[in-house]
PANUGU-117139 format. One record per residue (C-alpha): z, x, y; residue number from 1. Coordinates in steps of 0.02 Angstrom, whole numbers, plus 50000, padded with zeros to 5 digits. Each point is the difference from the previous one (the first is absolute). Example, Ala and Ser with C-alpha at 12.3 -4.5 7.8 and 13.67 -1.06 7.14 Angstrom:
PANUGU-117139
50390 50615 49775 1
49967 50069 50172 2
END
This chain:
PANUGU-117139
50000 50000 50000 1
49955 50056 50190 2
50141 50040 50105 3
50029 49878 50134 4
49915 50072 50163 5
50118 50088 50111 6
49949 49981 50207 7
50003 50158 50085 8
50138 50008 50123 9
49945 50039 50190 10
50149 49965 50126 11
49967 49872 50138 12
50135 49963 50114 13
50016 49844 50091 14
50128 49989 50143 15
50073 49831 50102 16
50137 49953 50094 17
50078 50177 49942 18
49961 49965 49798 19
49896 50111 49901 20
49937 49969 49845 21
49886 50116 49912 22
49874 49944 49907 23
49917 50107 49858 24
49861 49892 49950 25
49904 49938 50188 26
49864 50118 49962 27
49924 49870 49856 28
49977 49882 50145 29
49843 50113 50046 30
49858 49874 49903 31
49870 50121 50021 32
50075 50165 49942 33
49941 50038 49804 34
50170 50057 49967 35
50045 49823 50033 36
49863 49910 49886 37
50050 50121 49858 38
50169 49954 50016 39
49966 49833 50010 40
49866 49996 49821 41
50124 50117 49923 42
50131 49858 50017 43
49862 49873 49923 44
49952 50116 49866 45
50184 50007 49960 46
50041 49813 50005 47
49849 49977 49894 48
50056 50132 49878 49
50183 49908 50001 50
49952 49834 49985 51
49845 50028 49847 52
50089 49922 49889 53
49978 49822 50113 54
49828 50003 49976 55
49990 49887 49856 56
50126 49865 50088 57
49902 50012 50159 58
49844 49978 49905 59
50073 49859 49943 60
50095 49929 50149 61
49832 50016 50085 62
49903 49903 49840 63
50134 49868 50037 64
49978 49969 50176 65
49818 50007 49988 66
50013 49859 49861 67
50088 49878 50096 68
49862 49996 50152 69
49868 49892 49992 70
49877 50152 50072 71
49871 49905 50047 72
50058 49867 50114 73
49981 49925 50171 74
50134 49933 50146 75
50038 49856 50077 76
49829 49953 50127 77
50088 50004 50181 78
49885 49884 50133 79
49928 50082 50146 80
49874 49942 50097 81
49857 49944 49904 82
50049 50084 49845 83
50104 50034 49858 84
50084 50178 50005 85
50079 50064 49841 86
49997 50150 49895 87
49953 50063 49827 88
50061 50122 49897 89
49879 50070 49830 90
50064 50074 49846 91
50000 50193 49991 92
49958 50020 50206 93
50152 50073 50098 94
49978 49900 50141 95
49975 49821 50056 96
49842 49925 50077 97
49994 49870 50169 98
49907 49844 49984 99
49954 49835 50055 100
49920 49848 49975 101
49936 49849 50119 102
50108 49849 50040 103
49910 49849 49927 104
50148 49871 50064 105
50044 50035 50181 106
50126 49839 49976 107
50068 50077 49815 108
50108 50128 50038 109
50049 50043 49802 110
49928 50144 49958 111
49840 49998 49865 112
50049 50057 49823 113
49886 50170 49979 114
49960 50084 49816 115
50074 50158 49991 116
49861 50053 49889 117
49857 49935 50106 118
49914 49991 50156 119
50018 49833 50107 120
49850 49929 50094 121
50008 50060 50173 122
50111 50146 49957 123
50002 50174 50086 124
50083 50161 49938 125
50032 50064 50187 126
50102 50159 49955 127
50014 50087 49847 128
50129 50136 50004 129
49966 50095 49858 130
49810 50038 50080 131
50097 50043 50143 132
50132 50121 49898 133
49870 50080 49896 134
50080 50176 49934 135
50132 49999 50118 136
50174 50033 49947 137
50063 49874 50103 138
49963 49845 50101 139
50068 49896 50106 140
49926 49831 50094 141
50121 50011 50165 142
49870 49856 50086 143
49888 49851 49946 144
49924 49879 50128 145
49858 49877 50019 146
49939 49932 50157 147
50024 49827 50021 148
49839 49933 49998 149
50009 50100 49839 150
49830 50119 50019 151
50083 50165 50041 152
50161 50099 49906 153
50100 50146 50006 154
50094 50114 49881 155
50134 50154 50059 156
50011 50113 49829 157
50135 50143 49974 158
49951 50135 49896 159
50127 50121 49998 160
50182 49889 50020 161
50011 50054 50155 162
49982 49830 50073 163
49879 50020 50122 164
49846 49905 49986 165
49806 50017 50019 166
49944 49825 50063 167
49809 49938 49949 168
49899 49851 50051 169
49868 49927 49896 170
49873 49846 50043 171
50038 49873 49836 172
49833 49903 50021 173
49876 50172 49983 174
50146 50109 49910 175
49960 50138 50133 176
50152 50123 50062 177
50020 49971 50183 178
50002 50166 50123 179
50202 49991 50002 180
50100 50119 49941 181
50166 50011 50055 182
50124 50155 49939 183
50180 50040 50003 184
50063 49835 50034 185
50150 49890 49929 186
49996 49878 49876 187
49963 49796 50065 188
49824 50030 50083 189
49943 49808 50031 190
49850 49897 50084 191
50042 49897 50176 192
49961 49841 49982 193
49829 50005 50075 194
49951 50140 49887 195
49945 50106 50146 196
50136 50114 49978 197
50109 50100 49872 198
50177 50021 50045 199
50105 50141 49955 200
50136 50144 50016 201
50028 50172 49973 202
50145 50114 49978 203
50080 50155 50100 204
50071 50165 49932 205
50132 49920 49936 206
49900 49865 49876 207
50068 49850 50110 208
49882 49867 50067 209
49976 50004 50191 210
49840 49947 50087 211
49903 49860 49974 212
49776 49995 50008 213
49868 49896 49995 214
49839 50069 49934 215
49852 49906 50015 216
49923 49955 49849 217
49814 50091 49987 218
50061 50162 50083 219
50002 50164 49904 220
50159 50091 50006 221
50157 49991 50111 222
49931 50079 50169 223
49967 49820 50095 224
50163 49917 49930 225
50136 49928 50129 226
50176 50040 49981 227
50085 49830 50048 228
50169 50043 50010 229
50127 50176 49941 230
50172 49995 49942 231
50088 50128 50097 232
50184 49987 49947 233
49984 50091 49843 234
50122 49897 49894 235
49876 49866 50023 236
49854 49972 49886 237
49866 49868 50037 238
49885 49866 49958 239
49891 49839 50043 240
49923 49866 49933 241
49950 49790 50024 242
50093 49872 49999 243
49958 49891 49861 244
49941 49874 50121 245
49877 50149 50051 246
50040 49941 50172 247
50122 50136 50042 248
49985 50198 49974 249
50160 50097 49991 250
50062 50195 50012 251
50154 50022 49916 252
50109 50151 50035 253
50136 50008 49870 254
50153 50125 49950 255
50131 49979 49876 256
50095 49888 50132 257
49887 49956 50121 258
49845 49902 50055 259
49896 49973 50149 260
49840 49876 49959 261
49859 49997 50160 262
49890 49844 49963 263
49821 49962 50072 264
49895 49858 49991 265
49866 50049 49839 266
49854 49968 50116 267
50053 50160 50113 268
50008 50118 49889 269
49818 50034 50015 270
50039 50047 50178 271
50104 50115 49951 272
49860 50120 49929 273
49903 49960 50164 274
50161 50089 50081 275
50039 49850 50093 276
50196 49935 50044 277
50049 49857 49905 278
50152 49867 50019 279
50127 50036 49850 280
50146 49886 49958 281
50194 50064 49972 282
50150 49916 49919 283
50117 50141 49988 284
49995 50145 50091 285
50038 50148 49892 286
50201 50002 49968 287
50077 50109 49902 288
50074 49923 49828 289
49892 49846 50005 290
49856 49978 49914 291
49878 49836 49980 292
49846 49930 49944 293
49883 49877 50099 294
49857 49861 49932 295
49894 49868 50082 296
50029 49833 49960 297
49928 49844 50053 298
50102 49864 50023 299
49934 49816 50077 300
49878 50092 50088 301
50120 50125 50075 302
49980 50177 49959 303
50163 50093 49958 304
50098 50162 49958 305
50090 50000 49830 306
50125 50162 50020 307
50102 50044 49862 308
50145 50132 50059 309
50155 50037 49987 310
50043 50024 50167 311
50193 49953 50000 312
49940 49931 49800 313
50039 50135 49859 314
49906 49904 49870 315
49871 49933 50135 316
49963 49854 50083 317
49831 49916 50049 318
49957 49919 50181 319
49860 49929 50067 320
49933 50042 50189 321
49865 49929 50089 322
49851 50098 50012 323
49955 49952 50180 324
50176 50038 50037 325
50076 50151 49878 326
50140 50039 50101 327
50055 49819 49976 328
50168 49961 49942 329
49975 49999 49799 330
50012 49853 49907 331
50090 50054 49839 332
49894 49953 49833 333
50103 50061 49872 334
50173 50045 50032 335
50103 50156 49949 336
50099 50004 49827 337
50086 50139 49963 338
49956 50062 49828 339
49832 49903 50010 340
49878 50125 50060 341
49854 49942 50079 342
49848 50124 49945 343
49834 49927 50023 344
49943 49845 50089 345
49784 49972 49994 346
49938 49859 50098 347
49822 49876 49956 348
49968 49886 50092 349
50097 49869 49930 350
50151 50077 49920 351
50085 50158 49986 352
50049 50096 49835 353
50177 50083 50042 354
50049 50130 49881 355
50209 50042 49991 356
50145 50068 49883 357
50149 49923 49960 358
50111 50045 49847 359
49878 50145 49958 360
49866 49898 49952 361
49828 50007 50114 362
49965 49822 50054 363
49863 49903 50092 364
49985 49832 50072 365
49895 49910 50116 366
50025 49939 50185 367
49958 49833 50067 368
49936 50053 50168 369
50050 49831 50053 370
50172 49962 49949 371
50063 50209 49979 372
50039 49961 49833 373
49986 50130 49854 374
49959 49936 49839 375
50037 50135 49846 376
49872 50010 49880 377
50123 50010 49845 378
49987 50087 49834 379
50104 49966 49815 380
50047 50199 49981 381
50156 50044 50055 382
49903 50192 50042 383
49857 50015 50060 384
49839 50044 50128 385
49925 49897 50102 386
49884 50010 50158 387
49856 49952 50089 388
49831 50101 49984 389
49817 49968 50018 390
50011 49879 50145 391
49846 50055 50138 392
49938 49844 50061 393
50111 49904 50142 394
49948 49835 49953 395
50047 49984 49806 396
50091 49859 49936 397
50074 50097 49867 398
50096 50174 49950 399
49969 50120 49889 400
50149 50079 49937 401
50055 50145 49873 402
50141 49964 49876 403
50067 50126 49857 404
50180 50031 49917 405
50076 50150 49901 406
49917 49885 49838 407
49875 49890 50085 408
49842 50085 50030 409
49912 49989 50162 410
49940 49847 50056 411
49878 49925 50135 412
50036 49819 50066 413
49921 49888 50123 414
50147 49896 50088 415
49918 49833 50086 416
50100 49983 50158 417
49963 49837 50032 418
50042 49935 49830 419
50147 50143 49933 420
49880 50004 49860 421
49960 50175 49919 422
49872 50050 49852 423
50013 50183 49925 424
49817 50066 50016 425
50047 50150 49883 426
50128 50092 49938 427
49970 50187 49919 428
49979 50002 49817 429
50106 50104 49908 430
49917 50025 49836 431
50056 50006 49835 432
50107 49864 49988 433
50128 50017 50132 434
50128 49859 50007 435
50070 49981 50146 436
50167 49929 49908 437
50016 50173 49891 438
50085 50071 50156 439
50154 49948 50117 440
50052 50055 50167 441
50140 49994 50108 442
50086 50012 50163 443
50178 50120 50005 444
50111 50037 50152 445
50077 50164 49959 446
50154 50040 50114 447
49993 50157 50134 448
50127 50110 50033 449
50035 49917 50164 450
49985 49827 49897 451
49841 49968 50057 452
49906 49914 49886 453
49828 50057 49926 454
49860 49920 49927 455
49912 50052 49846 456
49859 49940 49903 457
49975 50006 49818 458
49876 49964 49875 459
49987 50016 49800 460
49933 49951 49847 461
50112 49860 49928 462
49989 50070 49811 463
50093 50149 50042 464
50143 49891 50070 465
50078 49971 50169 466
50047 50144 50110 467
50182 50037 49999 468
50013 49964 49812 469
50007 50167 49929 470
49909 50165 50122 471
49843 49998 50010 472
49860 50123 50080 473
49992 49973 50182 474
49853 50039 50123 475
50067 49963 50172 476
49897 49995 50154 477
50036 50031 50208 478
49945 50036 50153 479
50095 49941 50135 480
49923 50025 50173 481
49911 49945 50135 482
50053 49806 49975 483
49860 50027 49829 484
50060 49879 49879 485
49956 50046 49835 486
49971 49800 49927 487
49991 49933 49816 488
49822 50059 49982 489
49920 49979 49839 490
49940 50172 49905 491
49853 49997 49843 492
50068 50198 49982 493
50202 49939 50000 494
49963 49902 49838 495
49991 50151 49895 496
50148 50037 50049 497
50088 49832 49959 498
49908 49987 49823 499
50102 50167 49971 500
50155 49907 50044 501
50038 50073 50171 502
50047 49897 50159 503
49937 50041 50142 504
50110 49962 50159 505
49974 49996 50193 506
50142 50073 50087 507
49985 49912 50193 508
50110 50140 50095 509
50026 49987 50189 510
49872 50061 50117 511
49863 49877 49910 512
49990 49829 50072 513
50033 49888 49855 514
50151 49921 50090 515
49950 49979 50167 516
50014 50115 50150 517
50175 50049 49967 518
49964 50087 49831 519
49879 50109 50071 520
50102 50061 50152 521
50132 50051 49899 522
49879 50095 49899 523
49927 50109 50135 524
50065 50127 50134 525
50182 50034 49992 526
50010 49898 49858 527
49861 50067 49871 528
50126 50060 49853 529
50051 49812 49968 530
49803 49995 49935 531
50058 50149 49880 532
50187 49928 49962 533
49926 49830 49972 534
49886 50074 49859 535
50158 50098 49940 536
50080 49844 49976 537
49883 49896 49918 538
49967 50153 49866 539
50203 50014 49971 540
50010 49811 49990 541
49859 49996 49874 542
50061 50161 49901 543
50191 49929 50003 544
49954 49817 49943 545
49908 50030 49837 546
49823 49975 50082 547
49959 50176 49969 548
50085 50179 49974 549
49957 50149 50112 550
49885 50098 49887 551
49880 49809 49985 552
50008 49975 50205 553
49825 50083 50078 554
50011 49971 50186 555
49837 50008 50085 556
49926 49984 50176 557
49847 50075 50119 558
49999 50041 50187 559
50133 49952 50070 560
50058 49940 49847 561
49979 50177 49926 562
50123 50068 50137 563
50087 49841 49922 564
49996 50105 49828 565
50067 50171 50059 566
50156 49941 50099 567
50046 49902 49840 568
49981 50129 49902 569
50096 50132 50117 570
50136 49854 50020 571
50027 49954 49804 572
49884 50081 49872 573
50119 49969 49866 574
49931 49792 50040 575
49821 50028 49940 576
49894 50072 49852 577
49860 50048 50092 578
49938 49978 50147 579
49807 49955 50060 580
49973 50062 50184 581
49809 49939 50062 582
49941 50097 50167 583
50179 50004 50031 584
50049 50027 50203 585
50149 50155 49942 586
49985 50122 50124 587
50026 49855 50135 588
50097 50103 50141 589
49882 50150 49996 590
49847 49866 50030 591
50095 49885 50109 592
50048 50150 50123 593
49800 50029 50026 594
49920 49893 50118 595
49843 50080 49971 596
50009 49918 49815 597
49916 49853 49962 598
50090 49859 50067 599
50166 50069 50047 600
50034 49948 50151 601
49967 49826 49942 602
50132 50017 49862 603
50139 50050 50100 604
50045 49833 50064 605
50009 49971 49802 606
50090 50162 49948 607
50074 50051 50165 608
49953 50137 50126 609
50061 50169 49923 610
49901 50109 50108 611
50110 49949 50135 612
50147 49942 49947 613
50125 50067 49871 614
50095 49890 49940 615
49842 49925 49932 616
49937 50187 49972 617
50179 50000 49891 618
49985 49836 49929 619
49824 50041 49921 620
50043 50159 49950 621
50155 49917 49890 622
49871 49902 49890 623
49857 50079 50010 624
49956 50034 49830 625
49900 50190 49987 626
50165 50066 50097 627
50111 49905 49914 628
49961 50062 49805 629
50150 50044 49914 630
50057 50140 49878 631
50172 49928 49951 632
49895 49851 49894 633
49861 49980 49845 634
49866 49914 50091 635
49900 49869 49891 636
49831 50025 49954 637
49902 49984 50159 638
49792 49966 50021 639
49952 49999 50175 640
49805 49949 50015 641
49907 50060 50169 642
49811 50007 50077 643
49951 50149 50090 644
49904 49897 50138 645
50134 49892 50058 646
50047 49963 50155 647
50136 49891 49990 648
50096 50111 49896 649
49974 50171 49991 650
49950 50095 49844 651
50129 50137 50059 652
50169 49870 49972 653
50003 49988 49832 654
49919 50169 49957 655
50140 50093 50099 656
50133 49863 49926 657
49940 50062 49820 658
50016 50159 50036 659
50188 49978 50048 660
50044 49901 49853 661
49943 50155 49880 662
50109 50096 50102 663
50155 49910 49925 664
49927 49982 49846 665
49932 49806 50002 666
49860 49939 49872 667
49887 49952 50155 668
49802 49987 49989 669
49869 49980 50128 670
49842 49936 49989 671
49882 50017 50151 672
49833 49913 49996 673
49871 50117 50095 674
49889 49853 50045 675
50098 49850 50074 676
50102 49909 50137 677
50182 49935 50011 678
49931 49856 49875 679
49968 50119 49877 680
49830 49999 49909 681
49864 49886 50031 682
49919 49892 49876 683
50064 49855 49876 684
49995 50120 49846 685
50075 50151 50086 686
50146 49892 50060 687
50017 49930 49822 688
50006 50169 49936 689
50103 50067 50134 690
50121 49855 49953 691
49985 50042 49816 692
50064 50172 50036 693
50153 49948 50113 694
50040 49860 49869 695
49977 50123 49847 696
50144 50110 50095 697
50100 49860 50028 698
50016 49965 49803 699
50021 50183 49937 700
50152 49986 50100 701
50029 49821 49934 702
49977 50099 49803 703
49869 49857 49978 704
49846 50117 49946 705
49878 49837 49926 706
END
């Protein structure tokens, strides 16, 4: 067997606020140096060496995931315009393709059942990404638009995981590329509505979004475009788009805390290209600490403002100003409930779809413009995910909604407003033979230290009994930031996992947002370890009340979630069997004292401000997890999974992290792909693999080898 590879040491030292720390691994952060690429495929070649005898297992875990698709298959038609949107996926190709078909029935707004094997009359493969891929290593589709008068579309494609975009424009009718070509810009390129124009942004140094263009569709290149409007403040990133109403054109400057929305009337935006001044609307100024949202709404013939904020509201509220009159006295819509947070509210033109939280469960219900009412659109699962999606046009009668559980697989509805009638227009086959009733899940609240109480989520396979019975092997999830709630989502890959008789639970630690506004503030800042103590807790309390025993509990988590996974493991490694770090953000305070790092700046109103203040510069250094590896405990086995090309997280974090661990002796692996982003590797059967091999490491650890 290879020895594990052993980082060269070259002292860095970082001083603040009179601290030094010295750092012996900062030179791996140098991407481009080839002492830095052979580190990094020495500690593949090793990992692969170590983990050989997985191969059959993956294999197998991949054949088993494959088997329950349905690889050729089609979604859900969404209406737009004149035609039927939807997409199709074809057995053996990587990628999916964009199509449509035309509306028949302007008055039938149920979508036309389509063959998956077959063409439709009328139908049009617009985009097909794996043309678009050919050999590449990667792909990504970071934009997808079609004109509404449906003749001309775009597509922004990623080749490297970078996540900046090259933006094309082809003519549908004649299939010929249009002159545009638009590099090194950020994901969500889009049409106006009058198809005249392309709308986009682009990113500074530091990878955050800050100016605004319009590009007029037909010209070649960048060199005529019109910057409409730059983000100074660099905590802020930015963004714009329509109203769904398309009456209304917004640029929304957003931080962590804050928001400041400018609004135009849609038919000046042209002017804006022409250089011209323009009238633009304001409900807030920008205030620290409050943040909002605004739609148009029509209402008896009276245009309005619907704000959601939380202005004075921790869990939001939503008010309604006049349009002709914005700085208006509000009328309130919906009022504040503390521990109901108000997330999302979407206005047509004759209702609203208003999504919310309350008990940890992601809600939606719909508001009578007339009488402010909310109706809930209910559901028989005690857990579960619902929300609204696939909802373009402004005058539909009806929603279309997305429903899934831990054992219910996903599942597309149309919800008849006017009637409170709903029909399930598919839900994903799972194939061979899955029965929903085989498996069980279930709601705990597992007691903090400071008697707070935290909810988990299980699921299992029945036939291997209830958890809390007799231990059991234990795959436990988190993340725990950034008001992310990680929902009862159904997985196809999780089932392998079940069949093998493990249960798979959801720890929701503070600093998500499954409880409201509350949980996540006391989650973030000064308060980040009671994400960290939370997990702690749940792991003791499943460890201590026969759901599982330490050397059955695999803890895993990615991003944020992966800084998540080393402070747990610094704080109790005795808790946990192994633990499953995915582009995991460990060497937080080194990146989070750069503001020339992709978005830093932005985080600090997340993380707090070390680079200028130390008790936060303490705080972060007390948890953070690369300076915070121990030699006075056995580690568990750790696999920490990276992509040299990320941006989000750097490559460097869990590379140096890895390093440290073998300094105290730890069973740590890394596994850096060369080609990819911070969402891993591109491409349906890559991610199943790359699943099979994460899922293979889990059950080693688990002792289940079939």
């Amino acid at each position: 067997m290879t020895a594990a590879p052993i980082a060269k040491k070259v002292l860095t030292t970082r001083s603040h606020h009179g601290r030094v720390f010295r750092d012996p691994y900062e030179w791996l952060r140098e991407k481009e140096s080839p002492a830095v690429i052979s580190h990094l495929e020495a500690e593949n070649a090793y990992a692969e060496e170590r983990l050989a005898h997985l191969e059959p297992l993956r294999e197998k875990l991949f054949d088993e995931i494959r088997s329950r698709v349905r690889e050729t298959d089609l979604s859900v038609p969404i209406r737009r315009g004149d035609w039927w949107y939807y997409g199709r996926s074809i057995k053996d190709q990587q990628y999916g393709l964009q199509c449509r078909a035309p509306i028949s029935d302007p008055e039938d707004w149920t979508p036309p059942v389509l063959s998956v094997d077959e063409k439709i009359p009328g139908e049009q493969v617009l985009f097909d990404a794996n043309v678009e891929a050919a050999d590449s290593e990667f792909f990504a589709l970071g934009a997808f638009g079609v004109t509404l008068d449906g003749g001309t579309m775009l597509w922004g494609v990623d080749l490297a995981g970078d996540e900046r975009y090259t933006v094309r424009v082809r003519d549908i009718d004649t299939g010929k590329p249009l002159p545009d070509v638009l590099e090194g810009i950020a994901a969500g390129a889009s049409f106006t509505p009058d198809g005249r124009f392309i709308l986009y942004s682009t990113v500074d140094d530091a990878w955050r979004p800050d100016r605004v263009w319009l590009h007029r569709v037909g010209d070649a290149g960048r060199d005529d475009d019109v910057e409409i409007f730059h983000e100074s403040d660099e905590a802020f990133w930015v963004g714009a788009g329509y109203t769904r109403s398309r009456d209304f054109f917004q640029i929304v400057s957003g931080s962590n805390t804050t928001t400041d929305v400018t609004i135009m009337r849609a038919d000046d935006v042209p002017l804006l290209y022409e250089g011209q001044d323009v009238d633009t609307y304001t409900v807030f100024s920008r205030e620290d600490g409050v943040e909002y949202a605004v739609d148009h709404a029509v209402v008896d013939g009276e245009d309005w403002f619907y704000v959601l904020h939380n202005d004075g509201a921790e869990d939001f509220t939503l008010e309604r100003v006049p349009v002709g009159n914005p700085a208006a006295e509000p009328e309130t819509v919906i009022p504040h409930r503390a521990g109901v947070r108000l997330e999302d509210v979407d206005c047509l033109r004759d209702f609203a779809i208003v999504e919310y939280r309350s008990g940890g469960i992601a809600r939606m219900g719909i508001l009578d413009y007339a009488s402010g009412e909310v109706r809930e659109i209910t559901f028989q699962e005690p857990l579960y995910t619902a929300g609204a999606s696939g909802n373009p046009e402004w005058a539909q009668p009806i929603v279309r909604l997305n429903y899934d559980s831990l054992t219910t697989p996903a599942t597309v509805l149309n919800y008849e407003v006017a009637t409170d009638e709903r029909t399930v227009l598919k839900q994903v086959e799972v194939l061979g033979g899955y029965d929903r009733d085989d498996y069980a899940q279930q709601r705990l609240w597992v007691p903090a230290a400071d008697g707070t109480e935290i909810p988990v989520s299980l699921v299992w396979k029945r036939s291997f009994g209830t958890p809390g019975e007799s231990p059991r092997p234990v795959h436990l999830y988190g993340y725990g930031a950034y008001e992310h709630s990680i929902d009862p989502h159904f997985s196809m890959s999780r089932l392998s996992m079940l069949d093998r008789g493990v249960v798979f639970a959801i720890a929701h630690v503070r600093g998500g947002g499954e409880m409201g506004r509350a949980w996540y503030e006391n989650g973030k800042l000064a308060r980040k370890r009671n994400s960290f103590t939370d997990f702690v807790d749940v792991a003791r309390f499943l460890n201590d009340n026969g759901y599982t025993s330490p050397d059955r509990l695999v803890a895993e988590g990615g991003s944020a979630g992966g800084l998540l996974m080393g402070a747990v493991g610094n704080l109790a490694p005795e808790q946990f069997g192994g633990i499953l770090a995915d582009v995991p953000f460990v060497d937080a305070l080194t990146t989070i004292l750069d503001p020339s790092l992709p978005l830093t700046v932005i985080e600090w109103e997340e993380w707090g401000d070390p680079l200028h203040d130390e008790t936060f510069y303490d705080y972060m250094r007390s948890y953070t997890p690369y300076e915070n590896v121990r030699d006075d405990v056995t580690y568990p086995r750790i696999l920490a999974t990276t992509s040299l090309n990320d941006t989000r997280v750097y490559y460097v974090e869990p590379a140096k992290w890895v390093a440290r661990l073998r300094e105290v002796g730890a069973d740590a692996l890394l596994k850096c792909e060369m080609v990819a982003g911070h969402g891993g590797v591109s491409g349906r059967y890559n991610s199943w693999r790359e699943r099979a091999y994460q899922l293979a490491w889990i059950l080693d650890i688990f002792g289940i080898a079939e």
